[in-house]
VEXDREN-2710 file (C-alpha; in Angstrom, 1 decimal):
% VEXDREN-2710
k/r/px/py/pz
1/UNK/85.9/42.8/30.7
2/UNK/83.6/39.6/30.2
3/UNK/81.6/40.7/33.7
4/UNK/81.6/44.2/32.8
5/UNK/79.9/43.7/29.4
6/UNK/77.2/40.8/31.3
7/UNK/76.3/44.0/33.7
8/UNK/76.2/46.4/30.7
9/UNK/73.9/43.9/28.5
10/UNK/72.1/43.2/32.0
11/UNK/71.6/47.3/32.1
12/UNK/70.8/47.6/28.7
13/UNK/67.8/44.7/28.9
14/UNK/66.5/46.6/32.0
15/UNK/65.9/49.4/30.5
16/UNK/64.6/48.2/27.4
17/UNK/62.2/46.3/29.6
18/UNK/61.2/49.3/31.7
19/UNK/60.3/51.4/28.3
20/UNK/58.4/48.1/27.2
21/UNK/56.6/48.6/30.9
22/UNK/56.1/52.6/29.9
23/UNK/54.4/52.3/26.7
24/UNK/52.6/49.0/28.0
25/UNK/50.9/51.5/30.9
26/UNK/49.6/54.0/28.4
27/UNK/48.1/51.0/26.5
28/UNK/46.7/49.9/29.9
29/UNK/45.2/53.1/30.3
30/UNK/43.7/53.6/27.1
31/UNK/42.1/50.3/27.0
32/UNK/40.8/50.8/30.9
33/UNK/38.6/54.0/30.0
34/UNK/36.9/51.9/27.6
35/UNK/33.5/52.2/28.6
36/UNK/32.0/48.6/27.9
37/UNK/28.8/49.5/30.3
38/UNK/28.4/52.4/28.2
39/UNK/29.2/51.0/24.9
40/UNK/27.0/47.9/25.9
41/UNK/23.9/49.5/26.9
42/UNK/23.9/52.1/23.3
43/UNK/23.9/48.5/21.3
44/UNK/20.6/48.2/23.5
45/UNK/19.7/51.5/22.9
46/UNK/19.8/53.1/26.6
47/UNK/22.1/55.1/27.8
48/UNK/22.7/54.0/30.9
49/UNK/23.9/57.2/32.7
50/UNK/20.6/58.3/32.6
51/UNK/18.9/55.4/34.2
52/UNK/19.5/53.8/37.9
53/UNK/22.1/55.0/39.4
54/UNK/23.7/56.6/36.4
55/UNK/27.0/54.3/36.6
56/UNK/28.6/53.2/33.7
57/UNK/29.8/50.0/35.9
58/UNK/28.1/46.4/35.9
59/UNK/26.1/47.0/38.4
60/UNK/24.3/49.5/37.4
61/UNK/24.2/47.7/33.1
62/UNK/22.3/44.8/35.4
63/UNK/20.2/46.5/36.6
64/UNK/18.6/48.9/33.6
65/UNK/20.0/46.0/30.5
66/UNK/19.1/42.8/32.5
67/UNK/21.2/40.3/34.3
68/UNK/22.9/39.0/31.7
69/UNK/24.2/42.0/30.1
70/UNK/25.7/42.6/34.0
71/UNK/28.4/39.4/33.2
72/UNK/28.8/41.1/30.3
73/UNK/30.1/44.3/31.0
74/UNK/31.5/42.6/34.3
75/UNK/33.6/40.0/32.3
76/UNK/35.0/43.0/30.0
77/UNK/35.8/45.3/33.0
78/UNK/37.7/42.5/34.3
79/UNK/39.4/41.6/31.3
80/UNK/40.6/45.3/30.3
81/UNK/42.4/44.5/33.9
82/UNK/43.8/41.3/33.7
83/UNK/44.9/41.3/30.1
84/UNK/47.5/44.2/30.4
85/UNK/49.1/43.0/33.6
86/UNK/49.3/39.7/32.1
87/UNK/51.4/40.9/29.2
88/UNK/53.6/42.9/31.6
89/UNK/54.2/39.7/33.4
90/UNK/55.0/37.9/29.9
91/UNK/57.5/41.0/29.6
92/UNK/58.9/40.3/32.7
93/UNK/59.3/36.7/32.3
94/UNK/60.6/37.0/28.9
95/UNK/63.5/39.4/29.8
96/UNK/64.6/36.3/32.2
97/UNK/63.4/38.4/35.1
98/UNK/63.6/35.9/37.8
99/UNK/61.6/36.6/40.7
100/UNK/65.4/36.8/42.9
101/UNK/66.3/39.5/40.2
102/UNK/63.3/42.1/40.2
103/UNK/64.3/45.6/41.6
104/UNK/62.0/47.9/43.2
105/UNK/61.8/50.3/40.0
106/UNK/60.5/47.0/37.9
107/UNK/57.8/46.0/40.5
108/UNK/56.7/49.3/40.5
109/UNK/55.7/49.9/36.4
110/UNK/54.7/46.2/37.1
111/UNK/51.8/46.8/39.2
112/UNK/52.2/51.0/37.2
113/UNK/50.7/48.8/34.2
114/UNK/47.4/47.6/36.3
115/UNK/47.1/50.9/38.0
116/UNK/47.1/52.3/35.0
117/UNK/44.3/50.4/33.6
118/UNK/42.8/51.1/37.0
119/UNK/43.0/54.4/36.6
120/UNK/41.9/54.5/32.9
121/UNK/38.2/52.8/34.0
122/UNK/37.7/55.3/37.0
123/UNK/38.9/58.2/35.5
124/UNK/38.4/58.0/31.5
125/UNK/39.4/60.1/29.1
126/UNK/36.6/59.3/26.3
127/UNK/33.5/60.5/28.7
128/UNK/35.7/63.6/30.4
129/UNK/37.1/61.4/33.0
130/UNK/33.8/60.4/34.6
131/UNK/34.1/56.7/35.2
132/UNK/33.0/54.0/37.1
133/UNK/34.2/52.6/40.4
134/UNK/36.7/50.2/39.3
135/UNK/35.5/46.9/41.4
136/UNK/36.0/44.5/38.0
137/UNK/38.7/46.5/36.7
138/UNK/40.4/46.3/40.3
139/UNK/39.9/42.8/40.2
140/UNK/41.6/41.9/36.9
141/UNK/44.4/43.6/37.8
142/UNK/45.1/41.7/41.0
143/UNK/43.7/38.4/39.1
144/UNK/46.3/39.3/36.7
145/UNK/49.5/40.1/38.8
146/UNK/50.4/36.4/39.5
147/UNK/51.4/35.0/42.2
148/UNK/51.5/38.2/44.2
149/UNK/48.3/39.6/44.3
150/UNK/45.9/36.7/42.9
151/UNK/45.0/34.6/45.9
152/UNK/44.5/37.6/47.8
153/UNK/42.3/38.7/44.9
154/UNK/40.2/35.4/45.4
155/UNK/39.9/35.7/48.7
156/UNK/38.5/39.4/48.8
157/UNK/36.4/38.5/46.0
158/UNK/35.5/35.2/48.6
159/UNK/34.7/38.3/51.0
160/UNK/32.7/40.2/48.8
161/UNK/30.5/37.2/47.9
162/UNK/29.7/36.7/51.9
163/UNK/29.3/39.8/52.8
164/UNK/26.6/40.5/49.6
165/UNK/24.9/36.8/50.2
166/UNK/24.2/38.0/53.8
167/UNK/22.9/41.6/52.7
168/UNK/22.4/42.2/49.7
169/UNK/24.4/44.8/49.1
170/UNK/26.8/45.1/46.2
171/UNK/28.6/48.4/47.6
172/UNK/29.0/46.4/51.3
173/UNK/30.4/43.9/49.6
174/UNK/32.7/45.8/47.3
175/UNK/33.9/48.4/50.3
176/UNK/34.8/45.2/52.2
177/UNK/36.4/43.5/50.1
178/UNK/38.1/46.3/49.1
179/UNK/39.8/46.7/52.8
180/UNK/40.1/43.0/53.0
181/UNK/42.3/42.6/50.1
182/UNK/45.8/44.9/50.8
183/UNK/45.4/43.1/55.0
184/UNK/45.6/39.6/52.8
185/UNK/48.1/41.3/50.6
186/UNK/50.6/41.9/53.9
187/UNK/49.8/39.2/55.7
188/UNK/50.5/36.7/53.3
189/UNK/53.5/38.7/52.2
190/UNK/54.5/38.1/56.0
191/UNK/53.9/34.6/55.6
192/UNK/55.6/33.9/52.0
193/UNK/58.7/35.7/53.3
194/UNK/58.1/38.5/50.5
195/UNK/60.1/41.9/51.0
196/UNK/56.9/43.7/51.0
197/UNK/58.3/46.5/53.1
198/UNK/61.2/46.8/50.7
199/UNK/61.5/45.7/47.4
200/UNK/58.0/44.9/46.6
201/UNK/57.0/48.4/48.2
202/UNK/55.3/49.4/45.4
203/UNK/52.8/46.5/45.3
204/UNK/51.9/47.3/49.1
205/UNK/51.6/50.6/48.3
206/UNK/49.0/50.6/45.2
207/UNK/47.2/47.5/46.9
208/UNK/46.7/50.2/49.4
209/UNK/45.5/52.8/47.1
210/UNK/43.5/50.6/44.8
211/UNK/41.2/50.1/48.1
212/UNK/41.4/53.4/48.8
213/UNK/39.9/54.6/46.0
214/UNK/37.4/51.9/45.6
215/UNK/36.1/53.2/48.9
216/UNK/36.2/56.7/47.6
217/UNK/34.2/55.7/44.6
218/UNK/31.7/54.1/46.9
219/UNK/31.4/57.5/49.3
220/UNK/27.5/58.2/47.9
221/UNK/27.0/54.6/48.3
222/UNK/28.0/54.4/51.9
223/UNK/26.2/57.5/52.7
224/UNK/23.2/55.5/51.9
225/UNK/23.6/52.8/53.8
226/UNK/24.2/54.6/56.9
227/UNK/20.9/56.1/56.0
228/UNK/19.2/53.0/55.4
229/UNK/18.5/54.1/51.5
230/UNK/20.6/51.8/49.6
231/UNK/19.3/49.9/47.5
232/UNK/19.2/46.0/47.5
233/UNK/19.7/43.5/44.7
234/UNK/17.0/41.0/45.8
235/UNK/17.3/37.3/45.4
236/UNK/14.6/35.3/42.5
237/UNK/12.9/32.7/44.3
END
């Protein structure tokens, strides 16, 4: 009876965890679609979409507000990433979720939380899900999701800073990167010993998508570097 009721308490702190993980994600999501470029640039009095390339990302707050106003928005979009991942991982590690004892179904609303707030920044709500492209949201959430996805997070973001100091291109950098970081994902998965293929599925798979839509986002952008078009962010001697 004693082992019975330890796998029935076991059960019941699961699921309570998993609802915790439920209602986190709809948090995630609602704080992702907050629009900090947007919001950022009306304290300034510009509307951004209607002024470079119309994003409401960073990027784009850099280049019409100025550059500090692009680590602004950047450090927020980041943030509104790394914040609700990092309270799903409290969840986690208060339930006495070791990482020997983490089933497929709680790695997946795990990394559901980040992909949520993903999600929320690309596709928001508030401006009828016209978003931005999710670079510094993207990279919160794998900043966030620790151990698993953060070094592999450094190291695209190590990508992204080569490949831009070389061109000058923030979309070159952010499509690479992009690609670099579920290959580092795997392969250090591989290397670690990590069930990547079978418990930790889901973490392969949305490392995969997250990169996938990134590129997506960036379709415009590659279009115009294929046609020589795109447009540089030049160094200040």
């Amino acid at each position: 009876m004693d082992g019975r009721s330890d796998r029935l308490s076991l059960d019941s702190c699961r699921m309570s965890l998993h609802a915790q993980l439920g209602v986190l994600g709809v948090v995630a999501y609602l704080l992702g679609a907050i629009p900090f470029g947007l919001l950022v640039g009306r304290m300034r009095g510009i509307d951004i979409r209607e002024h470079g390339s119309k994003n409401i990302g960073a990027t784009n707050a850099g280049r019409v507000l100025g550059k500090k106003f692009f680590w602004i928005v950047f450090l927020l979009d980041v943030l509104k990433g790394a914040i609700p991942v990092a309270i799903a991982s409290w969840l986690i590690a208060r339930a006495g979720g070791s990482e020997a004892e983490l089933t497929m179904s709680t790695y997946g609303l795990w990394i559901g939380v980040g992909l949520a707030a993903f999600i929320g920044h690309v596709f928001p709500v508030y401006l009828g899900f016209r978003g931005g492209k999710g670079v510094a949201t993207g990279l919160g959430v794998v900043l966030g999701l620790w151990p698993y996805f953060t070094v592999c997070g450094l190291l695209a973001a190590g990508v992204f800073v080569v490949v831009f100091l070389f061109t000058r291109f923030v979309s070159l950098g952010s499509v690479i990167a992009a690609g670099a970081f579920p290959i580092a994902f795997v392969g250090m998965g591989q290397y670690r010993g990590w069930d990547v293929f079978g418990t930790m599925l889901p973490l392969t798979i949305v490392s995969s998508a997250i990169a996938m839509l990134i590129v997506l986002r960036h379709r415009a952008n590659i279009k115009r570097l294929l046609s020589g078009t795109e447009l540089r962010i030049e160094s200040k001697r």
